[in-house]
C-alpha positions as CSV (number, residue, x, y, z in Angstrom):
1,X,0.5,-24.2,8.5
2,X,2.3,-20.8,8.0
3,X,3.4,-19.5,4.7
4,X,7.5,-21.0,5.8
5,X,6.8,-24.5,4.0
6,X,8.6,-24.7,0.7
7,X,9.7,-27.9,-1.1
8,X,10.4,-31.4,1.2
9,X,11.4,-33.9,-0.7
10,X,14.9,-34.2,-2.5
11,X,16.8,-31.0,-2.4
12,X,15.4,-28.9,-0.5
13,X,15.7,-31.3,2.7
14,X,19.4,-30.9,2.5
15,X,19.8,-27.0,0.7
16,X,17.8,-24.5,3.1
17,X,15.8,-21.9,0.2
18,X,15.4,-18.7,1.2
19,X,12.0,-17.2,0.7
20,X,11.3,-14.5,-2.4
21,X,8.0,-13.9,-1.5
22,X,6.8,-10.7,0.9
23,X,7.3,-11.5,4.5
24,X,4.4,-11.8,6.9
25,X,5.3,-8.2,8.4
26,X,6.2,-6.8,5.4
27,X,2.9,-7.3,3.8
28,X,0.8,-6.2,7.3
29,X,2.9,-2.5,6.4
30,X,1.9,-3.1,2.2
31,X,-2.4,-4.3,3.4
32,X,-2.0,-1.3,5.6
33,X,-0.7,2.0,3.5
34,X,-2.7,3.4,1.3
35,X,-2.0,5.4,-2.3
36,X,-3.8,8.5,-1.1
37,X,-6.2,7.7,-4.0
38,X,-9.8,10.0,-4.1
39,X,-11.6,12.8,-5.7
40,X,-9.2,15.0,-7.8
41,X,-10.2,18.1,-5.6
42,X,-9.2,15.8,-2.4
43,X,-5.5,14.4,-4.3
44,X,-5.1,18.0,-5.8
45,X,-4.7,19.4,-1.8
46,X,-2.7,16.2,-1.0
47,X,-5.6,15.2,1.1
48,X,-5.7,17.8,3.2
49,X,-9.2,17.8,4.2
50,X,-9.9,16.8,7.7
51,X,-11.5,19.9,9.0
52,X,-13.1,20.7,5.7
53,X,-15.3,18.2,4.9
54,X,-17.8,18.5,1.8
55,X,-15.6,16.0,-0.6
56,X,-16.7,12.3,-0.9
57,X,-12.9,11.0,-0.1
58,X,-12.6,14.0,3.3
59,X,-15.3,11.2,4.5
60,X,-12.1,8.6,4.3
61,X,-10.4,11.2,6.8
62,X,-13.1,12.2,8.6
63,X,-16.6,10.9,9.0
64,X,-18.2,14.3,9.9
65,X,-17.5,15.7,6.7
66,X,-20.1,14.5,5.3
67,X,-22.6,17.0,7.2
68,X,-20.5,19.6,5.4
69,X,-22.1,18.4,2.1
70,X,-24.9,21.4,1.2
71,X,-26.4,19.8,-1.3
72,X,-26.8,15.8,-2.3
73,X,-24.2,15.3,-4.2
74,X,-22.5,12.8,-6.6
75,X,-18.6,12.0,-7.9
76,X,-16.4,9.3,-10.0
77,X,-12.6,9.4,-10.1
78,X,-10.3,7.7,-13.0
79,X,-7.1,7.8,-12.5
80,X,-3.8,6.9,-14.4
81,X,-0.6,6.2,-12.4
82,X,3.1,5.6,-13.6
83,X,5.5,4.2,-11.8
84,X,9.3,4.3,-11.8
85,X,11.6,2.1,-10.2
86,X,15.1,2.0,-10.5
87,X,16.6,-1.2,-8.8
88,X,20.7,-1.5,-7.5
89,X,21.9,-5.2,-6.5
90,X,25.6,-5.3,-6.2
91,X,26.6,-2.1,-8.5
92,X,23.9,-3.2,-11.4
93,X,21.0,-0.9,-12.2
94,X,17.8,-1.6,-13.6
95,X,15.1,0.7,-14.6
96,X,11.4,-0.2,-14.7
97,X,8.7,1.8,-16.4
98,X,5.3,1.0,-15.9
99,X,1.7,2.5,-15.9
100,X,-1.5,1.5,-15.0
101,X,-5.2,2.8,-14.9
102,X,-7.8,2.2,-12.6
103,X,-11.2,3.7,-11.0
104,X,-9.9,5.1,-8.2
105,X,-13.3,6.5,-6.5
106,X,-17.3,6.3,-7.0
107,X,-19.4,7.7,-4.6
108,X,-22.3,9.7,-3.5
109,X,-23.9,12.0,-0.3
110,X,-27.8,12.2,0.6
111,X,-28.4,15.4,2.4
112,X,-31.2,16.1,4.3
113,X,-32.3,19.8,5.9
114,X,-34.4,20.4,8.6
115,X,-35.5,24.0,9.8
116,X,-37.3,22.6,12.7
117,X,-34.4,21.4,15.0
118,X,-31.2,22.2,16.2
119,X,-29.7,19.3,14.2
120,X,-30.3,21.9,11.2
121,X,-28.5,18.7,8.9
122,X,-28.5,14.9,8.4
123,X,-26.4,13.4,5.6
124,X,-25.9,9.6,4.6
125,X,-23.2,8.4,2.1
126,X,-21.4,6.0,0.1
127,X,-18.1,5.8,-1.0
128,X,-15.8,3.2,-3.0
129,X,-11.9,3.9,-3.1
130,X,-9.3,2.3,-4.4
131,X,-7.7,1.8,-0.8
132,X,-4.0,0.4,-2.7
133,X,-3.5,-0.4,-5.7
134,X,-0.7,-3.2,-5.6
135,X,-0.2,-3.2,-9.3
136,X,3.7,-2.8,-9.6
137,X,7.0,-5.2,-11.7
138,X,10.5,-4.7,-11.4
139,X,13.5,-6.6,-12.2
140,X,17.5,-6.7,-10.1
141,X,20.1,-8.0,-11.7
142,X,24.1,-8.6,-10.6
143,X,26.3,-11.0,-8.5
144,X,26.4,-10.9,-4.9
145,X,29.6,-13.8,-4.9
146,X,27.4,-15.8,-2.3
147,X,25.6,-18.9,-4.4
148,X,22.3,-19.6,-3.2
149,X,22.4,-23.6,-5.0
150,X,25.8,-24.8,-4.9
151,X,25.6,-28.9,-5.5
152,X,24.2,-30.8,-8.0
153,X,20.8,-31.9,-6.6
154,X,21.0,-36.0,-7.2
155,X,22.3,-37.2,-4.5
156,X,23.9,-40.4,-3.5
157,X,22.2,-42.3,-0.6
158,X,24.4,-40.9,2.0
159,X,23.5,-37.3,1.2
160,X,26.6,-36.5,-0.4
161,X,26.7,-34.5,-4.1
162,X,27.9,-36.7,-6.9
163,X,31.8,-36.5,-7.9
164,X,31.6,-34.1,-5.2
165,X,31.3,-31.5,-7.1
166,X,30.5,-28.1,-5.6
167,X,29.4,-25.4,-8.0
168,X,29.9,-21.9,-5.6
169,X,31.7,-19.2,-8.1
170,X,28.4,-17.0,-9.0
171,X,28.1,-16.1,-12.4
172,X,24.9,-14.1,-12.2
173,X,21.4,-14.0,-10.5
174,X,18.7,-12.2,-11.2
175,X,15.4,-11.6,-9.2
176,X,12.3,-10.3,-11.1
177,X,9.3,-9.5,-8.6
178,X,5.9,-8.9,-10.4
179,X,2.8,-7.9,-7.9
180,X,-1.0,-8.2,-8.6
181,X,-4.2,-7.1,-6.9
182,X,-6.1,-4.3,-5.2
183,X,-7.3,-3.6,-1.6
184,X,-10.7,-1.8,-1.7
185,X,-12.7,-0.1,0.5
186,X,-16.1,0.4,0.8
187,X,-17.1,3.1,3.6
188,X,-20.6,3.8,4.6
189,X,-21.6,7.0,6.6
190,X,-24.1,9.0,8.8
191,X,-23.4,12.6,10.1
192,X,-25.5,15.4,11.0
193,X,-24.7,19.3,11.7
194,X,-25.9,20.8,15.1
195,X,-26.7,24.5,14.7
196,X,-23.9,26.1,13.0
197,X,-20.7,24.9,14.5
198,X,-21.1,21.1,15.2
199,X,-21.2,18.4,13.1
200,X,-20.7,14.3,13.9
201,X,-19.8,11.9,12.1
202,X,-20.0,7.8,11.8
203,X,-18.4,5.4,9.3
204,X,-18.6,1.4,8.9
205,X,-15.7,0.5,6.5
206,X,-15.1,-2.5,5.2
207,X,-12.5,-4.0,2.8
208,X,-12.2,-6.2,-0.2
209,X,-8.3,-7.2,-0.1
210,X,-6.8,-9.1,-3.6
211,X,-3.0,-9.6,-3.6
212,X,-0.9,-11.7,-5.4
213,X,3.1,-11.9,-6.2
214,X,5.1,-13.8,-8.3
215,X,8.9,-14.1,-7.2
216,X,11.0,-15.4,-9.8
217,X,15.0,-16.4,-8.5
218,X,17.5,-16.9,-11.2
219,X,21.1,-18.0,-10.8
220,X,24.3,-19.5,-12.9
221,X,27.4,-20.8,-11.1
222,X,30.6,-22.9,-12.0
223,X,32.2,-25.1,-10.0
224,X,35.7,-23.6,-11.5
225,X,36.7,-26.0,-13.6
226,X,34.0,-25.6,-16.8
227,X,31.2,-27.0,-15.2
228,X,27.9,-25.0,-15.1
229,X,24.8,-25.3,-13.2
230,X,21.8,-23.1,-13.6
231,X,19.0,-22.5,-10.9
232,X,15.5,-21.0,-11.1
233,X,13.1,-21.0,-8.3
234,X,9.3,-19.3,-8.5
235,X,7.2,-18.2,-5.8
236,X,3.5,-17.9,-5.7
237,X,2.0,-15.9,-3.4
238,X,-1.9,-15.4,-3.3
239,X,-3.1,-13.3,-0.3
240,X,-7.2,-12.6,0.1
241,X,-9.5,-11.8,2.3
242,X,-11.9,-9.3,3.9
243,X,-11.8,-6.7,6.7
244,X,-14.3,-4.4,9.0
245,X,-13.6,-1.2,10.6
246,X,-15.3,1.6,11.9
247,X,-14.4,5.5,12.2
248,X,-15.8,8.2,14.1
249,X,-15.0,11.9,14.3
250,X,-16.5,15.7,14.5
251,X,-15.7,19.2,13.1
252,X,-16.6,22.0,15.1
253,X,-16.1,26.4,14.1
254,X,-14.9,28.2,16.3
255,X,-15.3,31.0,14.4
256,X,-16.6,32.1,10.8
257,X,-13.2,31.3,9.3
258,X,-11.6,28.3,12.1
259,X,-12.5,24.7,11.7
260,X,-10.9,21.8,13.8
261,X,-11.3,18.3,13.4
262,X,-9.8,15.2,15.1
263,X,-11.1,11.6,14.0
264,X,-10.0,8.4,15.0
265,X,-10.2,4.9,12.6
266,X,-10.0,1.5,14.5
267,X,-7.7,-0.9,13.1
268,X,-9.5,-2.5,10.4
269,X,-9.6,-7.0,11.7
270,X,-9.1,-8.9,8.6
271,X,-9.8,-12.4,7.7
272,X,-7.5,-13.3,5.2
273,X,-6.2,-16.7,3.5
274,X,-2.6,-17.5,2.1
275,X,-2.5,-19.9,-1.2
276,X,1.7,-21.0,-1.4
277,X,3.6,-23.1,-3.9
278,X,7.0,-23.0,-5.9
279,X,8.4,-25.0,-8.4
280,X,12.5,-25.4,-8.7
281,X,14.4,-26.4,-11.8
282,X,18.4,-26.8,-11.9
283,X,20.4,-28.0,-15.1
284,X,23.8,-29.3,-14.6
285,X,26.1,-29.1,-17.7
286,X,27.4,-33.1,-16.4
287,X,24.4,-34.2,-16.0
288,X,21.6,-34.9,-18.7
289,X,18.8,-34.7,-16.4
290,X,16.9,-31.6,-15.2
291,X,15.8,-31.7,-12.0
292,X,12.5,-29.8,-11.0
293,X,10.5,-29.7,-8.1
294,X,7.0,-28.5,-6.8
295,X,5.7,-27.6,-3.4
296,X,2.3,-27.8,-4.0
297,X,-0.3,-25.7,-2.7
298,X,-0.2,-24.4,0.9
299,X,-3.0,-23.2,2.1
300,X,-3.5,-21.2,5.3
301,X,-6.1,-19.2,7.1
302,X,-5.0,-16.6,9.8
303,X,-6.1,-13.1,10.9
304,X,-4.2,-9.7,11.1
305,X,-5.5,-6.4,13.0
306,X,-3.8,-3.4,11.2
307,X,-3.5,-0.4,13.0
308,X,-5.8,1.9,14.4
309,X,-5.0,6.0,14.1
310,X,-5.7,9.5,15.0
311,X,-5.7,11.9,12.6
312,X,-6.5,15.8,13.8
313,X,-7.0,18.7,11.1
314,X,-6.7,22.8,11.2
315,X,-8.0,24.5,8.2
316,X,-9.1,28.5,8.1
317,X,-11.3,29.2,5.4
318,X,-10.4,33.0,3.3
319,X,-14.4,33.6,2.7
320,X,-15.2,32.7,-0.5
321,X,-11.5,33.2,-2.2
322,X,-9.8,30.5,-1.2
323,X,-8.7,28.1,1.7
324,X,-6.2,26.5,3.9
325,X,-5.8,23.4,5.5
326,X,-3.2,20.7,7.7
327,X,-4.0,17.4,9.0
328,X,-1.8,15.2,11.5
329,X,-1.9,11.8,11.5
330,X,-0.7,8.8,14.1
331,X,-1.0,5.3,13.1
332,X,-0.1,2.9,15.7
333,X,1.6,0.2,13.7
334,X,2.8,-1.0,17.6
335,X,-0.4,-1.8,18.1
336,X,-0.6,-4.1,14.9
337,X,-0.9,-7.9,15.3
338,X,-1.4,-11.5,14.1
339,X,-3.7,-14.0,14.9
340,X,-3.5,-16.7,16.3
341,X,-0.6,-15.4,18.3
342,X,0.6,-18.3,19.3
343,X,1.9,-18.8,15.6
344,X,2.9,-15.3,14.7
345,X,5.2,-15.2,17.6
346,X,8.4,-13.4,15.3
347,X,6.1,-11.1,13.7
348,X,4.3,-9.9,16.6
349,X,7.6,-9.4,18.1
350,X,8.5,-7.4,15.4
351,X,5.8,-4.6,15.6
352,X,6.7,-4.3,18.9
353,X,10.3,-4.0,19.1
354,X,11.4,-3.2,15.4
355,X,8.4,-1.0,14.8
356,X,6.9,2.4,15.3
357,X,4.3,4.8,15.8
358,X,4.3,6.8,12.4
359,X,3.3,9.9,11.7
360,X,2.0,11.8,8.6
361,X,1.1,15.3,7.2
362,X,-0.7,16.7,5.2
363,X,-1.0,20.1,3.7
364,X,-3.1,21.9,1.3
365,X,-4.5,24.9,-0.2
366,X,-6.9,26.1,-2.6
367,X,-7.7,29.7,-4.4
368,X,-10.5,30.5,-6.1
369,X,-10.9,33.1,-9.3
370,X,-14.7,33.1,-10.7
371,X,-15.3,29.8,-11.6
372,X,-12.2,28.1,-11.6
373,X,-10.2,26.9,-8.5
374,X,-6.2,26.2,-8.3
375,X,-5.0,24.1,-5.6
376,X,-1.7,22.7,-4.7
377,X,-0.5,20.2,-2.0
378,X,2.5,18.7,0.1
379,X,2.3,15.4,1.7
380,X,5.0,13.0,4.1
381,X,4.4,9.9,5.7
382,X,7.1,8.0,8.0
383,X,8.7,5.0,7.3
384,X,7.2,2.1,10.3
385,X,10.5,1.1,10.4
386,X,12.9,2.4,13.6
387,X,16.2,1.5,11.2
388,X,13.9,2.7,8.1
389,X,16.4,6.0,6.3
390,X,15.2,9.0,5.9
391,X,14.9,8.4,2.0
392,X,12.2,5.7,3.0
393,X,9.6,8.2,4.1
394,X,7.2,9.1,1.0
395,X,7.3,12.5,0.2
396,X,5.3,14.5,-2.4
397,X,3.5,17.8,-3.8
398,X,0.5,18.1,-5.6
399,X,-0.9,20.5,-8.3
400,X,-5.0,20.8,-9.4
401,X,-7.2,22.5,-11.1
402,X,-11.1,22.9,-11.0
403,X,-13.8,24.0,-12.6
404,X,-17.6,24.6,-12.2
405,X,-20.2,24.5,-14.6
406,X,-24.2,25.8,-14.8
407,X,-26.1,23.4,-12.9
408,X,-23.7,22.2,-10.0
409,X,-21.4,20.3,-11.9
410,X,-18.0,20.4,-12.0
411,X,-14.6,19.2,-13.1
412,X,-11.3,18.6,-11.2
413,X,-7.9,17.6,-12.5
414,X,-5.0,16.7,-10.4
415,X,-1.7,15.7,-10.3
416,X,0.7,14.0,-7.5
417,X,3.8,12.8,-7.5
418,X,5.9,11.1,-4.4
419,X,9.5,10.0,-3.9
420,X,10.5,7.0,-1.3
421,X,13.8,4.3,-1.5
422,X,13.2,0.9,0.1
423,X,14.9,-2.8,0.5
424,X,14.2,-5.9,-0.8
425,X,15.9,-8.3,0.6
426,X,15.6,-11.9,-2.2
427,X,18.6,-13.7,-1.0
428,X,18.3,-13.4,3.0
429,X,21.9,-14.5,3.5
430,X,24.0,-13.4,6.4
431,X,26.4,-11.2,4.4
432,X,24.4,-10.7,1.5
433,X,22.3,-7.1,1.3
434,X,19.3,-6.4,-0.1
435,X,18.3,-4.9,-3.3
436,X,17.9,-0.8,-3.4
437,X,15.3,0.6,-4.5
438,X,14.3,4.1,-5.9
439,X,10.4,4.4,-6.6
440,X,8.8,7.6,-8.1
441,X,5.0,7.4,-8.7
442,X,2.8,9.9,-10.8
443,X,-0.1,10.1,-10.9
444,X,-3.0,11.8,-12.7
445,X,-6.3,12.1,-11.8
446,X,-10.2,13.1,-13.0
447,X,-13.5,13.6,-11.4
448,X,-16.9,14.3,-12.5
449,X,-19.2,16.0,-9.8
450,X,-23.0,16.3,-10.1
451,X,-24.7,18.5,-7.9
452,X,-28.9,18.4,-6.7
């Protein structure tokens, strides 16, 4: 059965509880975003590196990159992120601070040269990325005035609350959302460069998805008259699975300084498995007893194609100085679905109708002075939403700095930050709106490069 079963015995037969945990579509746009995580050089340019190629995480964007590669060649990331969120319910602010660290990309490139064909190039790579990191806690506090438990929960046989006693004047609830996991992605690739001006490229890509949430509900009411009755509900949510995708694209010169690219990624078809459960608890100040409740585990298997997208990339390269470069991309969250469909009937629905193509750019640059190499970066990506704000698209800049030592190694540092607002809506009650949120993420990042 579908993640909708909570609680069926005693209360919650005659009460209908509203649902804390992600929704079904909500979590298909959270498995399919990604934290722009890779190589420092890559997050120092915003990821602008579609036409460029010759980075471990431009093989993410673009497959044919990895032709680009000169030399064989091999990099590890560790990153540091803080994030800030800053929640509104009902005129209340709360203000979250919290920072994690995490490898954020391993990887390597085998190149082999040839001066006896036209395919001058053939390279083979792996590559490990931290695809999203769901790592992330906040609390929302205030009083909406609309009681989610409003009786006491022992009931006489005819259904009706004891003394009749309805407890509906809010005092306070609180909501505190804490979120667990990773989705990581493994990508193996083959390209090869033709002549001068060509080069192809192939990626299988498969992911490793981990999520968990726990939703915790908290509310006090009166009845008006000095009697109190206090609520908490919690909501488990543990999400896993695998996925398979494939990508394909090629990067072609024009001219000495011109490069183009355009590569496509299939949705990536996961396999994934829902494990459910909640337990209630509600004290009455007339009553001795405590009441508490629990689901027990749901578990459910189901399958969810994310979407596929295009992504196409301009870059013109200032000789040895310096270098700029643009990618485009469309993800076709329309084209998104559950399986089996027959069950996912709303949410299918809702790609279609309350959903939209998105798209997202990126824009970078580098400069180069002897051995050391500054960078800087701008990045936006669309809300799938079609009544998302403006202030829900993630915007962002990014600074870096490299450096390159005797014997083909080098060092990159980078930093990013990006701005977005979103909803989340705990009590979904008609008349009741959704917590606001502000989110800020920074993030810092190092990479090691070893040349051969």
């Amino acid at each position: 059965m579908k993640r909708i079963i909570f609680l069926l015995g005693g209360l919650l037969s005659s009460l209908a509880i509203n649902a804390q945990v992600i929704s079904y579509t909500d979590a298909a746009v959270l498995f399919s975003s990604d934290d722009n995580n890779g190589t420092a050089r890559y997050n120092g340019m915003s990821g602008a590196f579609g036409a460029l190629g010759g980075d471990m995480s431009a093989v993410e964007i673009n497959p044919a990159g990895l032709a680009v590669f000169k030399d064989t060649e091999f990099s590890t990331t560790l990153g540091v992120r803080n994030t800030e969120i800053t929640s509104n319910f009902y005129g209340t602010t709360n203000n979250n601070d919290d920072t994690y660290f995490n490898l954020h990309q391993v990887g390597g490139a085998l190149v082999f040269n040839s001066k006896y064909s036209n395919w001058s190039k053939v390279a083979i790579g792996f590559n490990y990325t931290l695809f999203k990191d769901f790592e992330n806690s906040y609390i929302v506090q205030g009083n909406s005035g609309v009681s989610e438990f409003y009786s006491d929960p022992y009931l006489n046989d005819d259904g009706i609350p004891d003394n009749d006693v309805y407890y509906d004047f809010v005092d306070g609830q609180f909501f505190g959302n804490y979120t667990s996991g990773k989705n990581e992605r493994f990508t193996f690739s083959l390209a090869a460069q033709y002549n001068d001006n060509l080069y192809l490229g192939f990626s299988l890509i498969t992911h490793n998805l981990d999520f968990y949430q726990n939703a915790l509900f908290e509310e006090s009411n009166n009845d008006g008259n000095g009697n109190l009755l206090d609520a908490s509900l919690l909501q488990e949510l543990y999400s896993y699975g695998e996925g398979v995708g494939f990508g394909f694209g090629f990067i072609t010169k024009p001219s000495h300084n011109v490069r183009f690219g355009l590569s496509y990624q299939t949705p990536v078809w996961y396999s994934l498995t829902d494990e459910y459960v909640e337990d209630l608890e509600i004290s009455v100040s007339n009553n001795a007893n405590l009441y508490t409740e629990n689901s027990g585990v749901s578990v459910y298997d189901y399958k969810f194609n994310s979407p596929s997208k295009f992504t196409g990339s301009f870059a013109y390269v200032f000789e040895k100085q310096g270098l700029f470069s643009i990618d485009y991309t469309l993800k076709g969250y329309k084209n998104a679905k559950f399986k089996p469909t027959n069950e996912f009937v709303d949410e299918n629905d809702t790609f279609n109708n309350y959903m939209k193509n998105t798209s997202s750019v990126r824009i970078g640059g580098e400069w180069r002075i002897d051995n050391v190499s500054l960078r800087g970066g701008y990045h936006f990506e669309e809300n799938p939403y079609k009544d998302a704000l403006d202030s829900d698209n993630i915007t962002g800049y990014s600074l870096g700095v490299g450096f390159k030592f005797k014997g083909n190694t080098k060092l990159d540092l980078a930093y990013q930050r990006s701005e977005n607002t979103d909803v989340y809506g705990f009590l979904n009650i008609d008349g009741v709106a959704p917590a606001e949120l502000d989110i800020t993420n920074n993030k810092f990042t190092a990479t090691l490069v070893i040349g051969f």
